[in-house]
C-alpha positions as CSV (number, residue, x, y, z in Angstrom):
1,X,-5.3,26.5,29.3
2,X,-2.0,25.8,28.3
3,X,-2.0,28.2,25.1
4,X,-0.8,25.4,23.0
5,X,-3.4,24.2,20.1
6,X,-3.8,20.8,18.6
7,X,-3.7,20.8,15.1
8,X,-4.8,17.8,13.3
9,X,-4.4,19.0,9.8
10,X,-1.8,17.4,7.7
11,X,-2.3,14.2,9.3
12,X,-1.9,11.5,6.7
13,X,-3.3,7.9,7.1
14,X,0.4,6.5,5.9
15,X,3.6,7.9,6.7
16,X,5.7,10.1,4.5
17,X,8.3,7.7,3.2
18,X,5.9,5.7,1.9
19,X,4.2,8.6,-0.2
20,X,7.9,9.7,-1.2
21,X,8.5,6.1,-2.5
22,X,5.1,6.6,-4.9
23,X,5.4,9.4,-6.2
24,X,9.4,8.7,-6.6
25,X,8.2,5.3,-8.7
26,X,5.7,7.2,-10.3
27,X,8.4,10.0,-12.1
28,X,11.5,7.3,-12.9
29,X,9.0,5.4,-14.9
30,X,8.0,8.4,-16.7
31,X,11.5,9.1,-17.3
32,X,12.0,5.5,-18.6
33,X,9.5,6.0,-20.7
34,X,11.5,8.8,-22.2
35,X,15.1,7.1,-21.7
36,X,14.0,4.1,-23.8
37,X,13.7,5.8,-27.2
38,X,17.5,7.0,-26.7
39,X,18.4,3.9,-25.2
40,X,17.2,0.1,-26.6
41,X,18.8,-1.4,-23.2
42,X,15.8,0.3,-21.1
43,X,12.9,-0.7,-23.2
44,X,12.4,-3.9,-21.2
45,X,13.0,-2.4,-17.6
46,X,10.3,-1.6,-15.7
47,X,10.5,0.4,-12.0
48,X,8.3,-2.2,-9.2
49,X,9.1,-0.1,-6.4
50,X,11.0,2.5,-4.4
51,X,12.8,2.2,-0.8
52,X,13.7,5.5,0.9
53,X,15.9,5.2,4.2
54,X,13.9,7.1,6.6
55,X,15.7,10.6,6.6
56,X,15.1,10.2,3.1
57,X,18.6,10.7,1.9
58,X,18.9,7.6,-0.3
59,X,16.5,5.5,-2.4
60,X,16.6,1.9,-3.4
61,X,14.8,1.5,-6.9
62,X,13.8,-2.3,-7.7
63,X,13.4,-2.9,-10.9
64,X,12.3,-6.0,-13.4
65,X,14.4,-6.2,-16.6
66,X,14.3,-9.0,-19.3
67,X,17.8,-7.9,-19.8
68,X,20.8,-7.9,-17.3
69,X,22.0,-5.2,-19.1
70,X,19.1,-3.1,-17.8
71,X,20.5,-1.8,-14.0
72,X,23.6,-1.3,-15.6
73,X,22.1,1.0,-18.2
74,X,20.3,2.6,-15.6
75,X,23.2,3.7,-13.3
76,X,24.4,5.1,-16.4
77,X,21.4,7.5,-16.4
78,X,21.5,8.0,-12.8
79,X,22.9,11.8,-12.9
80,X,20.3,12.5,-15.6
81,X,17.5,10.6,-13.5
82,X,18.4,12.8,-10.3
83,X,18.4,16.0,-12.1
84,X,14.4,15.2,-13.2
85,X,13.6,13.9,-10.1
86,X,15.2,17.4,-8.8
87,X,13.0,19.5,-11.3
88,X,9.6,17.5,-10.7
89,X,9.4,17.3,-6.6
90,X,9.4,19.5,-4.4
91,X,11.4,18.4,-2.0
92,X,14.5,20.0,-0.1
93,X,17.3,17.2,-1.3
94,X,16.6,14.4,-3.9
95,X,17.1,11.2,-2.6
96,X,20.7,9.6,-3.8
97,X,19.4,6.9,-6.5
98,X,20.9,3.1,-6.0
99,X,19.2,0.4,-8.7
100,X,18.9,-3.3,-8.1
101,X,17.3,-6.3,-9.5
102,X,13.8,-7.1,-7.5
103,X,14.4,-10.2,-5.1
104,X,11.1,-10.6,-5.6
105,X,11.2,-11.3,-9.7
106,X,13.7,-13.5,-8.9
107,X,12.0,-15.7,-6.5
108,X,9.4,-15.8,-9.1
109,X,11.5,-16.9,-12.0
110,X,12.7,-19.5,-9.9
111,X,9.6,-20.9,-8.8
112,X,8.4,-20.4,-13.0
113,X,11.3,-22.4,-13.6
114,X,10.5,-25.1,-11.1
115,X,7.2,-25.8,-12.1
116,X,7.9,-26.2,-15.9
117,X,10.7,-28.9,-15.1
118,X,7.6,-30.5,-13.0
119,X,5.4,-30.2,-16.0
120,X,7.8,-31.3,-18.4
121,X,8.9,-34.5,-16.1
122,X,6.4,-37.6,-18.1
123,X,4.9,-40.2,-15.4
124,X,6.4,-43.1,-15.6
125,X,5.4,-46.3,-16.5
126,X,5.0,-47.2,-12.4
127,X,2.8,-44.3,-12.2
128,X,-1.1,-45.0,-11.6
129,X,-3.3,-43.6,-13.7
130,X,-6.0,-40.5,-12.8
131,X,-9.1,-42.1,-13.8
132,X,-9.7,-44.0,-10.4
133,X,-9.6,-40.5,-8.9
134,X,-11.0,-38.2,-11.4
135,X,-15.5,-37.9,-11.6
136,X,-17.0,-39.8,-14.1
137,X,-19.5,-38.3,-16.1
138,X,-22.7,-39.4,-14.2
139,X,-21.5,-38.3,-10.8
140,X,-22.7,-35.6,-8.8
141,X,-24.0,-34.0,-12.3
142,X,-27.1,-35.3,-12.4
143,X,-28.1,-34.3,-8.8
144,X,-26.9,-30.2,-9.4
């Protein structure tokens, strides 16, 4: 025997950065929560996620605002925002906070905004009508 022993414990079924990003997400929307009574422009933001780089130095926070005034606002808080996250985790070094707008919501509002232009566009008077294609009242009804 080698005198070295395996030891399983603290094995975790996802990595580390991962549970940093939760629990990261989980305390700046507290702190929002908070933040918005003092401060109008953060009463629509809302944190969707957290990216930490891997040596866990630095941390992306996406966030979803109504208002583009809302990542502004937010960098505003930043030193206040790192101090809480310093005095809730307990972690050697906060992560360095950076706020952006989630790609994600964007894509979305484009896509909203896409199909209510297709919704709104009236069919022509070239356009055929549904009621060739649509199931008339005594099909397939009768035999369910």
């Amino acid at each position: 025997m080698s005198g070295r022993r395996h030891d399983n414990r603290g094995a975790s079924p996802y990595p580390r950065s991962l549970r940093v990003n939760q629990v990261l997400r989980e305390v700046l929307a507290e702190e929002l929560e908070r933040l918005a009574d003092a401060d109008e422009r953060l009463r629509l933001v809302t944190v969707t996620s957290v990216d930490t780089a891997p040596d866990l130095r630095h941390a992306t926070v996406f966030l979803s605002s109504l208002s583009d005034d809302g990542a502004d606002a937010l960098a505003e808080r930043r030193p206040h925002l790192q101090r809480s996250l310093g005095r809730q985790l307990r972690m050697k070094r906060t992560p360095l906070l950076a706020f952006e707008v989630d790609p994600a919501v964007i894509s979305g509002s484009r896509v909203e905004d896409v199909l209510r232009r297709i919704r709104s566009v009236e069919p022509g008077p070239d356009a055929d009508t549904d009621a060739d294609t649509e199931p008339g009242p005594d099909t397939d009804a009768e035999t369910h």
